[in-house]
N, C-alpha and C positions, 0 to 999 in steps of 0.2 A: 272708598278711596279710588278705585278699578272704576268703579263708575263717573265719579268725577273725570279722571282723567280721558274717559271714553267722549263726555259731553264735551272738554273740551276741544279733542283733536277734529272731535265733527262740527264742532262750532269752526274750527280752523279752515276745516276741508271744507264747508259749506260760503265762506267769506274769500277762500281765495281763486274756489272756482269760475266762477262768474267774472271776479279781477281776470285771470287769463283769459276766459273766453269774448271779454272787453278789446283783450289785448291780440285780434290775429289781426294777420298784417296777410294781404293780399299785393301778388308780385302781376307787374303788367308791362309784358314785352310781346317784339315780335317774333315770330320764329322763324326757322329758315325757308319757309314757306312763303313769307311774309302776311303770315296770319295776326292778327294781334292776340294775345293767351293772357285768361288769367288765372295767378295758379295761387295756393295755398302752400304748396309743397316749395319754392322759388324759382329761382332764373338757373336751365339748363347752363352747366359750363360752355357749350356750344353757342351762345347765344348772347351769354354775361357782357362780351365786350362792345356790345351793340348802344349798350345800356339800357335803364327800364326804366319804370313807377312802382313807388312802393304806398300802397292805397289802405286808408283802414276800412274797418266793417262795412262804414257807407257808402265808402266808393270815392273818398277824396283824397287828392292825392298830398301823401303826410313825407315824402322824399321821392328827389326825381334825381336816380343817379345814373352820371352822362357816360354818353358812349368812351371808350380806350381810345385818346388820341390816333392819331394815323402816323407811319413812318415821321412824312412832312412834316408833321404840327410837333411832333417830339422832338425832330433834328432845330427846327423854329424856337423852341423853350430852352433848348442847350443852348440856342446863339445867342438868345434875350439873356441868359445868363451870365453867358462869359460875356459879351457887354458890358452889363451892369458891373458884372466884377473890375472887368478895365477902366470903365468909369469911375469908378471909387475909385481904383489905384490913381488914376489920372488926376484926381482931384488933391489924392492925400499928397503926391508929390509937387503938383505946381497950383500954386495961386492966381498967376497970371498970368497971361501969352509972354511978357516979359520974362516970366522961371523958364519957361520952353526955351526961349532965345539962347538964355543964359547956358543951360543944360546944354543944349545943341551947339555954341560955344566950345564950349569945354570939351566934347567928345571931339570935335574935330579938331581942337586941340591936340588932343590925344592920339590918335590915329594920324594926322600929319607929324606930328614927332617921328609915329612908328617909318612912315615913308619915306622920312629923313634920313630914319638912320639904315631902314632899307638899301633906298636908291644910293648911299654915300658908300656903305658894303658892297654893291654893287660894281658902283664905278671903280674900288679899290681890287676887288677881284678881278675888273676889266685889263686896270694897269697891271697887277699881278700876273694875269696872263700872259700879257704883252711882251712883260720883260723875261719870263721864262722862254716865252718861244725864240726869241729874242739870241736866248744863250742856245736856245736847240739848234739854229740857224749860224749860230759863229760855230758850237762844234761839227756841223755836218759842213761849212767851208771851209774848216779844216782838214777834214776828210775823216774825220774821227766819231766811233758812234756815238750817240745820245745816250747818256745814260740813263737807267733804269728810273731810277728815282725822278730824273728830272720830266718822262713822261711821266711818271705818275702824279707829280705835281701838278702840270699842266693838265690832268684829265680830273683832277680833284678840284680846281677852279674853275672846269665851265661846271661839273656837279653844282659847287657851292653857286655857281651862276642862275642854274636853272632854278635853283631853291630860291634864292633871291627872287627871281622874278615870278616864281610862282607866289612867294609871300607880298609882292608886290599888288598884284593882281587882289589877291585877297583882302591888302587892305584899303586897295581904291573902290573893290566892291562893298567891303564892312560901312564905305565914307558913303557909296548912295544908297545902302541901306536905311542909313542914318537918317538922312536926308530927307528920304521918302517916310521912315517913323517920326521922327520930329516934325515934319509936315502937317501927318496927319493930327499928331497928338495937339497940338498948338489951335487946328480948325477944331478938333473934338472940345477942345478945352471953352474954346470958343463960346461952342453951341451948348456947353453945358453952364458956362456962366449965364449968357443968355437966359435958361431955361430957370435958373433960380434966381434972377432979377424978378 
């Protein structure tokens, strides 16, 4: 029995030797010499990102694996990405150059509401002033002080003024942002209808 089992493991060991030594794989790269190496043992960490050849027994080459992109070519495959990404979006939301129109429509729809009621705050805070300084100006010709309150009204309405016109500004810039995205996206939509005609 001891012996059967003995003929078998050498029958084992005799069938799988030869399969491994079938099996080396020879690595071929440069070094930092720029020598060309070939090794059995593989590619130095120092050297790996260059890329190699991975050659059998005979010398042909069975994987040629490429050098580690460059800063450049990596920042390049993010952009191709986020692209690609945009362009899906772009596609799942408009069908037409006519949905862009529409879309861009509507925003400026929106944002001219906000300007609305912006600039019409605006002008009301204007008159609001007006008529405060208005009353600051009859009590001081009467010879009588201003009172407290009624300056702090009037310095609470050029406040709410400045706010006004700063949200002003903001949303005539939000309107050529706009402008300038729905531009693009309309051309982009464009060229990618083109592309799947």
């Amino acid at each position: 029995m001891l012996r059967n089992a003995l003929t078998c493991c050498s029958l084992l060991v005799s069938v799988w030797l030869p399969a491994t030594a079938a099996a080396v794989e020879l690595y071929r790269y440069v070094d930092e010499k720029g020598v060309t190496v070939l090794s059995r043992q593989g590619v130095p960490p120092e050297v790996i990102g260059k890329g190699y050849d991975v050659l059998n027994e005979q010398g042909r080459v069975i994987r040629v694996v490429p050098p580690a992109p460059t800063a450049e070519e990596l920042e390049k495959l993010k952009a191709d990405k986020a692209r690609a990404r945009s362009d899906e979006q772009l596609l799942r939301l408009y069908s037409t150059p006519e949905d862009v129109e529409r879309a861009r429509e509507r925003k400026f729809a929106e944002i001219d509401g906000l300007l609305s009621i912006a600039r019409g705050n605006l002008q009301g805070s204007i008159t609001q002033q007006g008529n405060l300084q208005a009353q600051a100006a009859d009590h001081e010709r009467s010879g009588r002080e201003v009172p407290a309150n009624l300056l702090q009204q009037i310095e609470t309405q050029k406040l709410e003024q400045k706010r006004l016109n700063i949200d002003i500004e903001r949303y005539e810039a939000a309107r050529q942002e706009a402008e300038k995205s729905f531009t693009a996206d309309r051309e982009r939509l464009g060229e990618l209808l083109q592309q799947i005609r």
